[in-house]
C-alpha positions as CSV (number, residue, x, y, z in Angstrom):
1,X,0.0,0.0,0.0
2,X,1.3,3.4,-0.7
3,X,1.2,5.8,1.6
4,X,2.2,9.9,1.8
5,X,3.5,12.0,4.7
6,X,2.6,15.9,3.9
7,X,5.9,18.2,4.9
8,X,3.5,21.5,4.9
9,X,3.7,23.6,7.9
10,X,6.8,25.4,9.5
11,X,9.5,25.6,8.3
12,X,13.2,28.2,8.9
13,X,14.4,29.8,5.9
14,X,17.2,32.1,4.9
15,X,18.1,34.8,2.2
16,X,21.2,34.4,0.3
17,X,21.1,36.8,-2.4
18,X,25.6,36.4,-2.7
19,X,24.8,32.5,-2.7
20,X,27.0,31.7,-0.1
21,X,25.2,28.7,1.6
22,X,26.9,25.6,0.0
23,X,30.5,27.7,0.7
24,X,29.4,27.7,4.2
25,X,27.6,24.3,4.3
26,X,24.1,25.4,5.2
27,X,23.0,21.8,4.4
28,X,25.6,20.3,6.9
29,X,23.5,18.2,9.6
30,X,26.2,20.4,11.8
31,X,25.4,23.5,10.8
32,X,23.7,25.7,13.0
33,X,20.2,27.1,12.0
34,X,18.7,28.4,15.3
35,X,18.8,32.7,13.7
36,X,16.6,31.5,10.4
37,X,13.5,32.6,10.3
38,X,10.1,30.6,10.5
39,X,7.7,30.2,7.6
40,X,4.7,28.4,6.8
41,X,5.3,26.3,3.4
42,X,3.6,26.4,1.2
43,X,4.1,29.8,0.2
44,X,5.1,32.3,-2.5
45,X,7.9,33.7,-0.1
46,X,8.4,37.2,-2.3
47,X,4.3,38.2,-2.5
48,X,3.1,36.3,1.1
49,X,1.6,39.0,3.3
50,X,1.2,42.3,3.6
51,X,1.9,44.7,0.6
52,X,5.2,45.9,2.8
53,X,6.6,42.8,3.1
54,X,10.5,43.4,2.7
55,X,10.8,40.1,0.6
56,X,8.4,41.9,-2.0
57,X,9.7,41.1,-5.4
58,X,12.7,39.2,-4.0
59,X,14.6,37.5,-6.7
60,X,17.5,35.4,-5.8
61,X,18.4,32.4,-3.4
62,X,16.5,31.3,-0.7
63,X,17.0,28.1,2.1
64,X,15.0,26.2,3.4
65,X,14.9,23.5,6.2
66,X,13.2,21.3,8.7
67,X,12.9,17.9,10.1
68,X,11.0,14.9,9.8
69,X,10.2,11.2,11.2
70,X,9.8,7.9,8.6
71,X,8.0,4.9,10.2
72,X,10.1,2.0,10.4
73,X,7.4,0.1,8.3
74,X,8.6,2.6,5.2
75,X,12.4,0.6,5.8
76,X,11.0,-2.4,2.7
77,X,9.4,0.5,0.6
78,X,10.5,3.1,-2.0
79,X,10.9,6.5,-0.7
80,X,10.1,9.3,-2.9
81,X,10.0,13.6,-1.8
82,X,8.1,14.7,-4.0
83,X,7.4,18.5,-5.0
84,X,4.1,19.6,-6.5
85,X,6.1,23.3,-7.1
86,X,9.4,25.2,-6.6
87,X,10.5,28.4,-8.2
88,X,12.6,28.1,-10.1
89,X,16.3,25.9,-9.5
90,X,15.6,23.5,-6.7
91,X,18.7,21.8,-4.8
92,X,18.2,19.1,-2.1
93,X,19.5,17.5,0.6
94,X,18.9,14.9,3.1
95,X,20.6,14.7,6.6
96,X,23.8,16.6,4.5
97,X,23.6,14.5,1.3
98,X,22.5,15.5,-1.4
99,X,19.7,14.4,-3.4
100,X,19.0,16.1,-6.9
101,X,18.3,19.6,-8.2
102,X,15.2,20.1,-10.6
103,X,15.2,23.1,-13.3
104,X,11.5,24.7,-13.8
105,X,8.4,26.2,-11.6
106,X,5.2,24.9,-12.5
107,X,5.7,20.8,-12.5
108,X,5.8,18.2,-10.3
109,X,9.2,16.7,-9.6
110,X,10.5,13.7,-7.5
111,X,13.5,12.2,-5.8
112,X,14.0,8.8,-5.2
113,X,15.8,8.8,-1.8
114,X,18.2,6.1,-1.2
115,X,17.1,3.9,2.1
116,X,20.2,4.0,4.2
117,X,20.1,7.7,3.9
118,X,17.3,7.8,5.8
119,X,17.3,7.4,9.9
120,X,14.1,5.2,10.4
121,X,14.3,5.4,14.4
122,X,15.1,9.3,14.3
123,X,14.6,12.8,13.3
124,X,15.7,13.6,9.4
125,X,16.7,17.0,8.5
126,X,16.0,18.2,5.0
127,X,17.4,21.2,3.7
128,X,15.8,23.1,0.4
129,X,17.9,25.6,-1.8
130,X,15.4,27.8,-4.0
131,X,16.4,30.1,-6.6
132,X,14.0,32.2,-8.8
133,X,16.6,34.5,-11.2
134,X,14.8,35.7,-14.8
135,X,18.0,34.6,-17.0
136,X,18.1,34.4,-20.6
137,X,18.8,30.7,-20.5
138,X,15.6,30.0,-18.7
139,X,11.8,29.5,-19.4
140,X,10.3,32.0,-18.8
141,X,13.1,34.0,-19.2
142,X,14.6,38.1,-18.6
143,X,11.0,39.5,-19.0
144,X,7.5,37.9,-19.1
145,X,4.1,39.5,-18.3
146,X,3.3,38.2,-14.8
147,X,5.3,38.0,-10.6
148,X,7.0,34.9,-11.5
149,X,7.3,34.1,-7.4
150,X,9.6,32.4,-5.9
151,X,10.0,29.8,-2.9
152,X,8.2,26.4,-2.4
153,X,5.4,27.1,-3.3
154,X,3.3,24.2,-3.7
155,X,3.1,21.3,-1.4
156,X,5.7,18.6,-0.6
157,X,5.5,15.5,0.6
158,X,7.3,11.6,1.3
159,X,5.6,8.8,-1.0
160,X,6.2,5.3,-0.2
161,X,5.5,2.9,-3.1
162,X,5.9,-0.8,-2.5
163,X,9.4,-2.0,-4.4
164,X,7.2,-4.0,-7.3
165,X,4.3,-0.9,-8.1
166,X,3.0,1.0,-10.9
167,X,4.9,3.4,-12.4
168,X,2.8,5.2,-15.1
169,X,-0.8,5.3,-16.2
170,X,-1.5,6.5,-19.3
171,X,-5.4,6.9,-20.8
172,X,-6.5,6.8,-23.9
173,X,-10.6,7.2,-25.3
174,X,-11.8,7.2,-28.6
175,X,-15.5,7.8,-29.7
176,X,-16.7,5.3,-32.1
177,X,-20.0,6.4,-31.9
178,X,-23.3,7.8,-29.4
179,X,-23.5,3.9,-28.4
180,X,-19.7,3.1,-28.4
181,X,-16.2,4.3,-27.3
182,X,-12.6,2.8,-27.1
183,X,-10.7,2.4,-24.2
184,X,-7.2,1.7,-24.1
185,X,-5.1,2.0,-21.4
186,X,-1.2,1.9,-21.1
187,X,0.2,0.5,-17.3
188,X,4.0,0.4,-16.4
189,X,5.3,-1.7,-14.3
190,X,8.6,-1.6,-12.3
191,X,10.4,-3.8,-10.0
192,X,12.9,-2.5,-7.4
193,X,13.7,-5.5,-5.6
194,X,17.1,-7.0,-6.4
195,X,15.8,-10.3,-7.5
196,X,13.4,-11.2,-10.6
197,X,9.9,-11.2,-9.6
198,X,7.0,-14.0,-11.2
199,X,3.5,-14.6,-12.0
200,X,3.0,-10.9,-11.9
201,X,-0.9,-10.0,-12.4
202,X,-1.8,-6.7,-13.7
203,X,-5.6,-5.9,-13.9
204,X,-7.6,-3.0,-14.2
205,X,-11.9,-2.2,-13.6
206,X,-13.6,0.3,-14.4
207,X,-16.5,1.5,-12.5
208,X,-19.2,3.7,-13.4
209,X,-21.0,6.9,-10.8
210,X,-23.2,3.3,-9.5
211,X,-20.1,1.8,-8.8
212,X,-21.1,-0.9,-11.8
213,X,-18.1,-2.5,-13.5
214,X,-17.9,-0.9,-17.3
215,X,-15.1,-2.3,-18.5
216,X,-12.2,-4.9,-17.3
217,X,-9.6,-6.7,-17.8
218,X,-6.4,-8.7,-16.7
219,X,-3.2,-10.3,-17.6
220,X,0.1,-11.8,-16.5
221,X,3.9,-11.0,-16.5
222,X,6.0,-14.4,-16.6
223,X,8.8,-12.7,-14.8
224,X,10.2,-9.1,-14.3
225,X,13.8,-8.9,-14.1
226,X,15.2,-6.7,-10.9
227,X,15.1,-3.3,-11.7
228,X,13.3,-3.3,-15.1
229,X,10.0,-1.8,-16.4
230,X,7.6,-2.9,-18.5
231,X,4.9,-1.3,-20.1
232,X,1.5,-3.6,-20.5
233,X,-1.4,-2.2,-23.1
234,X,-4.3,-3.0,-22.7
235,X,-7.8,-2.0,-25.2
236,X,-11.7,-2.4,-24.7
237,X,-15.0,-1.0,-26.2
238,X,-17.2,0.9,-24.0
239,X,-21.0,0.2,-24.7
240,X,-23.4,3.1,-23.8
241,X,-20.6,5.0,-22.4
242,X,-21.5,8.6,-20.6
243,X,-19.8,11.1,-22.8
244,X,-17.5,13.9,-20.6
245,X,-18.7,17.1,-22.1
246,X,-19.0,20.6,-20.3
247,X,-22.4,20.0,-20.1
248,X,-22.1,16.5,-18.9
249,X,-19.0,16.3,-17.2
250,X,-19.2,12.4,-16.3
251,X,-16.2,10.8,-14.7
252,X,-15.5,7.4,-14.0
253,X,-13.2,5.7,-11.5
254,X,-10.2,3.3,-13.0
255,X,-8.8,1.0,-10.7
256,X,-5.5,-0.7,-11.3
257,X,-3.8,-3.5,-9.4
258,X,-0.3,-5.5,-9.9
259,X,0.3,-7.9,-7.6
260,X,2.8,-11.0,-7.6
261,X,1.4,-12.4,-4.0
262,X,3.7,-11.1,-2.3
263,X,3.8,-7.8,-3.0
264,X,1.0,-5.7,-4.2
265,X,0.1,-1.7,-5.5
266,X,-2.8,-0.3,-6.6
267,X,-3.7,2.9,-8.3
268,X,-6.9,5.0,-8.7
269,X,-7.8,7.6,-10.8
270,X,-10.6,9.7,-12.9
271,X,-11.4,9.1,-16.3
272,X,-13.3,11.0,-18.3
273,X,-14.4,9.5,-22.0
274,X,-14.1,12.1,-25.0
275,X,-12.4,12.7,-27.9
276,X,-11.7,15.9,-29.0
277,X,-10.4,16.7,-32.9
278,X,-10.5,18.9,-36.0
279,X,-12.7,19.0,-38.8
280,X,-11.4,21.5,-41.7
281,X,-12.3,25.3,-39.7
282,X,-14.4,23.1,-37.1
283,X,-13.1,21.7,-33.6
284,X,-14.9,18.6,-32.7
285,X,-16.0,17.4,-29.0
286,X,-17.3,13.9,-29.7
287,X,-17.8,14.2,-33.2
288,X,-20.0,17.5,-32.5
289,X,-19.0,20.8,-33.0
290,X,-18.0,23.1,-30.0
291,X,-17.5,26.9,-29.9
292,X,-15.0,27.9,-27.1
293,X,-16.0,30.7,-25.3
294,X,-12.9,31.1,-22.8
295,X,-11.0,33.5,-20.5
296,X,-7.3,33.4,-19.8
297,X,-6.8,32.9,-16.0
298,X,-3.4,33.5,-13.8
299,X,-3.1,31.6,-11.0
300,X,-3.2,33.8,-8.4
301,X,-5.1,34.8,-5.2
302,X,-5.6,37.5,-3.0
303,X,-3.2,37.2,0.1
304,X,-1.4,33.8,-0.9
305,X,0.2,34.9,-4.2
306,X,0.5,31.6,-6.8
307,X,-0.5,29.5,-3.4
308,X,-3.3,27.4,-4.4
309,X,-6.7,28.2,-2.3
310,X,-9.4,25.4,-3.3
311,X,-11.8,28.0,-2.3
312,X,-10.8,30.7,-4.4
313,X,-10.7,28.4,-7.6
314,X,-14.5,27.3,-6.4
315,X,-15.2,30.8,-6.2
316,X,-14.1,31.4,-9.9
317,X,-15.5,28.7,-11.5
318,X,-18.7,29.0,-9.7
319,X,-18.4,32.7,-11.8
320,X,-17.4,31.8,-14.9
321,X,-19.6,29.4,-14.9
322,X,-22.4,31.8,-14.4
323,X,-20.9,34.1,-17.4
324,X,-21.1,31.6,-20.0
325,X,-17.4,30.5,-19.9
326,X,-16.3,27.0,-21.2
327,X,-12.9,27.4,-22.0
328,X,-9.8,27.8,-19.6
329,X,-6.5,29.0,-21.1
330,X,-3.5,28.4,-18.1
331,X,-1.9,31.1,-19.0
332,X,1.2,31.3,-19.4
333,X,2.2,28.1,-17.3
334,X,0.5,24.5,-15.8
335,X,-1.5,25.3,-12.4
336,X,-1.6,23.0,-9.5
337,X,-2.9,19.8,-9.5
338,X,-6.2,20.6,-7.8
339,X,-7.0,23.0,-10.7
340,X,-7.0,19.8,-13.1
341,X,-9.4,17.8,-11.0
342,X,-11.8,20.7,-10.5
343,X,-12.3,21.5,-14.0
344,X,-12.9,18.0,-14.7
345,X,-15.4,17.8,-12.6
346,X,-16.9,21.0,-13.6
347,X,-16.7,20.5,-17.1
348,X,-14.5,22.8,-18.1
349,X,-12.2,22.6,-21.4
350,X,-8.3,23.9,-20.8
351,X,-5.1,24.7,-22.8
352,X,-2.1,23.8,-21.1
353,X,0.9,25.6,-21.4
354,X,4.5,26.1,-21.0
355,X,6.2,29.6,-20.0
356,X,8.2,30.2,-23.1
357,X,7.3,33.6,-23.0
358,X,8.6,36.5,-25.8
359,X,11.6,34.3,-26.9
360,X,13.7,34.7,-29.8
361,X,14.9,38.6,-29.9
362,X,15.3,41.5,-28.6
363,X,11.9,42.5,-26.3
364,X,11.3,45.8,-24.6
365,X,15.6,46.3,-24.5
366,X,15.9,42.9,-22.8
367,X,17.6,40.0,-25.5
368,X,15.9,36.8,-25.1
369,X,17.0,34.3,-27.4
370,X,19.3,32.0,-25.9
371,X,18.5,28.3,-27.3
372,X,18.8,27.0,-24.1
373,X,15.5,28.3,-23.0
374,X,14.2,25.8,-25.7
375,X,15.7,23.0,-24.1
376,X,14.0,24.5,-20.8
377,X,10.8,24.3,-22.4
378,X,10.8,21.0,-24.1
379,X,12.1,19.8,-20.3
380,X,9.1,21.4,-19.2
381,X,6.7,20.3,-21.8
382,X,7.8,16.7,-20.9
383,X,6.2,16.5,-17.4
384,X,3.6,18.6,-18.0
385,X,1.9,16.1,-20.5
386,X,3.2,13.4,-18.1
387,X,1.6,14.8,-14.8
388,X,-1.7,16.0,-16.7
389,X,-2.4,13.8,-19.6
390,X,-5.1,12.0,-17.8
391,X,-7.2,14.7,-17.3
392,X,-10.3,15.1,-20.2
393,X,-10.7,18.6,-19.3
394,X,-7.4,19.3,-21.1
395,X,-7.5,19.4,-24.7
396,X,-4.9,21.6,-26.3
397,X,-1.0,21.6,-25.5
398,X,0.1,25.0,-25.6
399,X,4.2,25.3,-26.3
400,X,4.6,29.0,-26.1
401,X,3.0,32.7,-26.1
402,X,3.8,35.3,-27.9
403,X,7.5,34.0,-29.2
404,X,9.2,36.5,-31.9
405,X,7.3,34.1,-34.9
406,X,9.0,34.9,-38.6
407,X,12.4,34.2,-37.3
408,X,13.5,31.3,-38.4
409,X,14.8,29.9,-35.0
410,X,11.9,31.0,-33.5
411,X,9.5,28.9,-36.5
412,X,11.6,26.1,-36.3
413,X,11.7,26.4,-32.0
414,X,8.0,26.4,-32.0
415,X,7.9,23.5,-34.9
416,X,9.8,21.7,-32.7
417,X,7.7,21.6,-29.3
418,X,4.9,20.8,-31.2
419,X,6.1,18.0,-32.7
420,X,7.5,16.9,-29.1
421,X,4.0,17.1,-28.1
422,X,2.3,15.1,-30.6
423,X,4.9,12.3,-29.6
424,X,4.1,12.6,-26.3
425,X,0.3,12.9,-26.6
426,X,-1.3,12.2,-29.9
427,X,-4.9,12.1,-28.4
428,X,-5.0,16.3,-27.8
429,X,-4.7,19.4,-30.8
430,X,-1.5,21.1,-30.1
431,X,-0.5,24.7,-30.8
432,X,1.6,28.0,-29.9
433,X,-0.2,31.1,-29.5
434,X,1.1,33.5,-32.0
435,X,0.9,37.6,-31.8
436,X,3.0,38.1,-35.3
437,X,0.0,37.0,-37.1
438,X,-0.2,39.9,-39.3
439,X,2.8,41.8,-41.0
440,X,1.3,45.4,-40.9
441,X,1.2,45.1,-37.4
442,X,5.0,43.8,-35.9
443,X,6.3,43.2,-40.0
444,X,6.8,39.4,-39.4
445,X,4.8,36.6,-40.1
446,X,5.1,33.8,-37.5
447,X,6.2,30.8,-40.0
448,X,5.2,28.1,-37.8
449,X,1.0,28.8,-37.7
450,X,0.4,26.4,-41.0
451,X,2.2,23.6,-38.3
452,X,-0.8,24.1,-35.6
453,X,-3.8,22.4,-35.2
454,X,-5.4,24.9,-34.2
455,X,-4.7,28.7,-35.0
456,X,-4.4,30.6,-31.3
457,X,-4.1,34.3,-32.2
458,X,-3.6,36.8,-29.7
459,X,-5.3,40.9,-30.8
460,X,-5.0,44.0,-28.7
461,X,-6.1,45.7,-32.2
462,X,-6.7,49.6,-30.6
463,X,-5.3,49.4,-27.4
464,X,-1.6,49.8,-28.6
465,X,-0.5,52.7,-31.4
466,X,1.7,50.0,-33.4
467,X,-2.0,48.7,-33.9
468,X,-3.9,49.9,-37.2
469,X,-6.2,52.1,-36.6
470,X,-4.1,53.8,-33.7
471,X,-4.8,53.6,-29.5
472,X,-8.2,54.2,-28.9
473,X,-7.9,56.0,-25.8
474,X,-11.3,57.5,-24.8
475,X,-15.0,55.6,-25.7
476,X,-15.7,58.5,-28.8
477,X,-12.4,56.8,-30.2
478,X,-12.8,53.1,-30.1
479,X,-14.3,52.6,-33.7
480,X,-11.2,53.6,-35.7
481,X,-9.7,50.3,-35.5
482,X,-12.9,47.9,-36.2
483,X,-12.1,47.6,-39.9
484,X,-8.5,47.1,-39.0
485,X,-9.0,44.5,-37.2
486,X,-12.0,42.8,-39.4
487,X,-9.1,43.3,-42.6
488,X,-6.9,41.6,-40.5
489,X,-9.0,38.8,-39.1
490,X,-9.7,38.1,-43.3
491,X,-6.3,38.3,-44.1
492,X,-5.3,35.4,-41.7
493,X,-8.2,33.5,-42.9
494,X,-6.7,33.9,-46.3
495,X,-3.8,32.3,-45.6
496,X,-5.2,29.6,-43.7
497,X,-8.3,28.5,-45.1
498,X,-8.5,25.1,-43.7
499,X,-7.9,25.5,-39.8
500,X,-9.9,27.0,-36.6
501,X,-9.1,30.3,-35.7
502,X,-9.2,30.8,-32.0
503,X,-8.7,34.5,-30.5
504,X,-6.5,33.3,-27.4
505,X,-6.1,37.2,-26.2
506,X,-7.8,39.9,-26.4
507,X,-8.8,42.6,-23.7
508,X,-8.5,46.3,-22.6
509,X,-8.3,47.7,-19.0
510,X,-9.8,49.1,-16.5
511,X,-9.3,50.3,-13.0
512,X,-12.7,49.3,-10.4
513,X,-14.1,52.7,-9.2
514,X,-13.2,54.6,-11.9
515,X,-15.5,55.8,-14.4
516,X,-16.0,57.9,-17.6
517,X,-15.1,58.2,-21.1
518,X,-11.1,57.6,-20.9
519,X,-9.0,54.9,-20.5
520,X,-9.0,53.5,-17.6
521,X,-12.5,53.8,-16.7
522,X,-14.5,50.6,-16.3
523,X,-17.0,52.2,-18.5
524,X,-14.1,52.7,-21.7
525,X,-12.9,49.1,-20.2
526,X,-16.7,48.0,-21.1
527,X,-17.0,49.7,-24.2
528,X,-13.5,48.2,-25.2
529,X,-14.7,44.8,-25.2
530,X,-17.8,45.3,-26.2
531,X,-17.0,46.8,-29.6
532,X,-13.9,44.2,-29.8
533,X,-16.8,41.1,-29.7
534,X,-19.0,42.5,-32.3
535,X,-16.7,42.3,-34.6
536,X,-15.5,38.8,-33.0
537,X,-18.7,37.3,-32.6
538,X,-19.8,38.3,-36.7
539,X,-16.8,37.2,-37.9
540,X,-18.0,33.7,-39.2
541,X,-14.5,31.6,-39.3
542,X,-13.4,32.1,-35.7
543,X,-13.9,29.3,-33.4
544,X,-13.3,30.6,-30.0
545,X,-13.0,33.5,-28.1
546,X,-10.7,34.0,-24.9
547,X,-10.7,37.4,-22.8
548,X,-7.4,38.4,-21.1
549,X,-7.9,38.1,-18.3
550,X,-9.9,36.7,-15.4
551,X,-8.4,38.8,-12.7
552,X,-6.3,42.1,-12.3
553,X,-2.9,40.6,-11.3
554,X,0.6,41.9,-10.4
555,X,3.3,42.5,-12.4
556,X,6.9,42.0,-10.9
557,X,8.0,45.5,-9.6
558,X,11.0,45.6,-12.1
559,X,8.1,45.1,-15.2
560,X,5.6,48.2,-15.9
561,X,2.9,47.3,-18.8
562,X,0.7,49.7,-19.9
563,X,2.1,52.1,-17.4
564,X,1.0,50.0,-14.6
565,X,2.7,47.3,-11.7
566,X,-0.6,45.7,-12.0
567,X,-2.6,44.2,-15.2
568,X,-5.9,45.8,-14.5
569,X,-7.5,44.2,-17.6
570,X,-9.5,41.6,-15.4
571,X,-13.2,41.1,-15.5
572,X,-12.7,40.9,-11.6
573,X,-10.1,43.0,-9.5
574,X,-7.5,40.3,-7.8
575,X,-10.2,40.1,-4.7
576,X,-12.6,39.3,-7.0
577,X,-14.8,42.0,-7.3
578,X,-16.7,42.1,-10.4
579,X,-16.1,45.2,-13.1
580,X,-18.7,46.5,-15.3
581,X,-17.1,44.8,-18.2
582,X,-18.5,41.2,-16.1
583,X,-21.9,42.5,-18.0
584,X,-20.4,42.5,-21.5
585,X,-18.9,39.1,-21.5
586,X,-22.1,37.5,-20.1
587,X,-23.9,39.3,-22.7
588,X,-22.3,38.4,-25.7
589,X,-21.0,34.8,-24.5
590,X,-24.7,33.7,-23.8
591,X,-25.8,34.6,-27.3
592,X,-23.0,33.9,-29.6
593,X,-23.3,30.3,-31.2
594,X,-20.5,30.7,-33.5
């Protein structure tokens, strides 16, 4: 039986902004720890607190360190620490050895800890080494559009997994029909022991909301040679299956069991049937046409930062749900678990994505266009699609925003990911959402939009003066760009007259309490939109529409947008407080069928 021992709570910390802790062995057992600070973990240790917190917008290294107990009845198992999130580098040790470092901020990441490390009858110490730079090198990199925060800030937590146990589950579904779906599912096996294990049964059963058996089935490993993994497919038709659908968001309950006799490990988890696809300009849900009417969404709360709060994400979908919203786009990175299982249960549809965020050239004086970020992003792209692939609310890989498309390291960058993703997940549409979608605007063409599968556009047409039309900048002034931006909108359809167009951005702002005709009234926010969606919602070819953003959100002090530390473009200020512009989106979202 597995089991998991949560390391939330207290813990001390320390700033080392001159990274002198491994000259001075701060992860020495020895070393003495009795000045750090106390914190509660998780948290987003550069945003927790009050607005004068003196780690505010904090970039550098930070340590962190507590102990812990393992049962003696752990001694025969696998030990795993696991973190569901730490920004950004990650070092670790255990009782003054170290364990592994992990590159990346929004994906889970484990380390197998070796047993005789461990002291079963005493305390363990384990000490954390965080480090949250922007570099060029990285993903996301020198300058992004969001408080990239820092710390540990999701949970962590010991896993024990019995030493023959079930490494990976993959799911796959496939609608044959109303009356009919395929099941396949993919289970690996690994043995740990140090001798060959035999007669290994795997089995799996699928249960329905009755708890009625579904689907079933069984087989057997011969042998299993000490320290090997095996992966065992297995396939079965569905009859009558419950579709997962927004409107129908029906989940079933996999078991999964490999046992030898002697040693035994089960798994559970929620499955969702659906198949989602393309049809020429149409995206298919099930073989039926669906029209995604989205909003981007940041992961962050008031008070807690990028801490998950269930009851904040209950609050918003609670919201969104009332507005019309079907469509979540995690922008720009993948949220916490929790998120995942929430919106399959509410039947929400999602685009997951990786921070590769204005790579390839020069942005806003900053150069970002070091090739290693790719690798950072193909690293990260990996264990996102491993940790969420089994989740039907998700079904679009994302591999980058707003990237410096028409470059041709940039094309063949994006190209790239994709491709990685199809490997990885050839049951999802995969794309990169693209802002050089239209050369009279940035005088590039992003090369690698024919390689989507579907077209994610992002338009702040009047809201910038590189934009046709010009800034509209007070109510009187928004209808200069609408023919810029329908000429636009035609021109890309041109071009690509066989894929769905989604609009993954668009959006104006506005500050709650302020009102009249000028930006950055709510009532200029309101009129914004609302002129931006009559021309979206008449405009026959597009497929989706996806307001930026939810919620106002902060920028990192050292970034000012749109003259601003905070992006007050959100439908709802950061505490959640609906804006005028709430009205507009329910409006038009309720009526438009595409």
């Amino acid at each position: 039986m597995r089991e998991k021992f949560l390391l939330t709570g207290s813990w001390q910390f320390q700033l080392d902004p001159k990274e002198l802790g491994e000259q001075l062995q701060w992860m020495s057992s020895e070393f003495n720890r009795e000045h750090w600070l106390f914190t509660e973990v998780p948290n987003a240790l550069d945003d927790f607190g009050a607005k004068d917190n003196p780690l505010r917008g904090y970039e550098g290294t930070t340590w962190f360190s507590r102990t812990f107990f393992v049962s003696e009845t752990w001694n025969k198992k696998d030990i795993y620490l696991v973190f569901e999130g730490a920004n950004y580098l990650t070092k670790v040790w255990i009782n003054g050895k170290f364990i592994g470092t992990h590159e990346g901020g929004y994906t889970r990441f484990s380390f197998k800890i070796p047993n005789d490390i461990i002291n079963f009858k005493y305390s363990n110490l384990l000490v954390v080494k965080t480090e949250n730079k922007s570099l060029e090198n990285r993903t996301p990199g020198p300058i992004f559009g969001w408080w990239n925060q820092g710390g540990i800030y999701r949970e962590v937590y010991l896993e024990s997994r019995p030493k023959l146990h079930i490494s990976d589950l993959t799911v796959r579904t496939y609608v044959k029909s109303e009356n009919e779906a395929r099941f396949e599912l993919d289970v690996e096996v690994k043995n740990t022991t140090e001798i060959s294990r035999k007669n290994i049964e795997v089995s799996w059963k699928l249960f329905d909301n009755d708890k009625q058996i579904t689907g079933a089935g069984s087989t057997n490993m011969s042998l299993l040679y000490a320290d090997e993994s095996r992966k065992i497919n297995f396939t079965a038709d569905i009859k009558n299956p419950n579709l997962w659908c927004p409107e129908n968001p029906y989940l079933y309950n996999l078991q999964v069991k490999v046992t030898d006799g002697d040693i035994t490990d089960t798994m559970q988890l929620s499955v969702g049937i659906r198949e989602i696809s393309v049809d020429g300009t149409k995206i298919l849900l099930n073989g039926k046409e669906i029209v995604i009417k989205g909003v981007n969404r940041h992961e962050d709360y008031p008070d807690s930062g990028r801490v998950h709060n269930l009851q904040w994400l209950i609050h918003d979908f609670n919201h969104l749900k009332s507005l019309g919203v079907n469509f979540i786009r995690n922008s720009h990175y993948p949220n916490h678990p929790e998120f995942y299982e929430m919106a399959d249960k509410y039947g929400f549809l999602v685009m997951n994505e990786v921070p590769l965020y204005f790579w390839g050239e020069m942005v806003r004086n900053t150069s970002y266009k070091d090739m290693s970020a790719l690798e950072a992003a193909e690293a990260q792209l990996r264990e996102m699609i491993n940790r969420d692939k089994n989740h039907p609310c998700i079904i679009m890989w994302s591999v980058s925003n707003e990237t410096r498309g028409g470059r041709k390291h940039v094309d063949d960058g994006n190209r790239y990911l994709m491709d990685c993703a199809r490997k990885l997940d050839p049951t999802r549409l995969v794309t990169h959402v693209s802002n050089h979608w239209y050369k009279l605007v940035y005088g590039y063409v992003d090369g690698a939009l024919d390689a989507d599968d579907v077209i994610c556009i992002n338009e702040y047409f009047g809201a910038y003066s590189k934009s046709l039309g010009g800034a509209a900048n007070t109510i009187e002034d928004i209808p200069i760009f609408k023919e810029a931006l329908e000429k636009a909108l035609e021109d890309l359809r041109s071009r690509h007259p066989d894929k769905p167009i989604i609009v993954s951005e668009f959006g104006g702002i506005g500050i709650a309490g302020f009102r009249g005709n000028a930006y950055p009234s709510e009532d200029y926010q309101a009129a914004f939109v609302k002129q931006h969606l009559e021309v979206l919602t008449n405009f026959k070819n597009i497929r989706g529409i996806v307001y930026w953003d939810y919620t106002d959100y902060p920028y990192h002090k050292k970034f000012v947008f749109d003259y601003f530390p905070v992006g007050y473009y959100g439908l709802v200020t950061r505490d959640r407080r609906p804006k005028k512009v709430c009205d507009v989106i329910k409006e038009y979202f309720k009526r438009w069928n595409c």
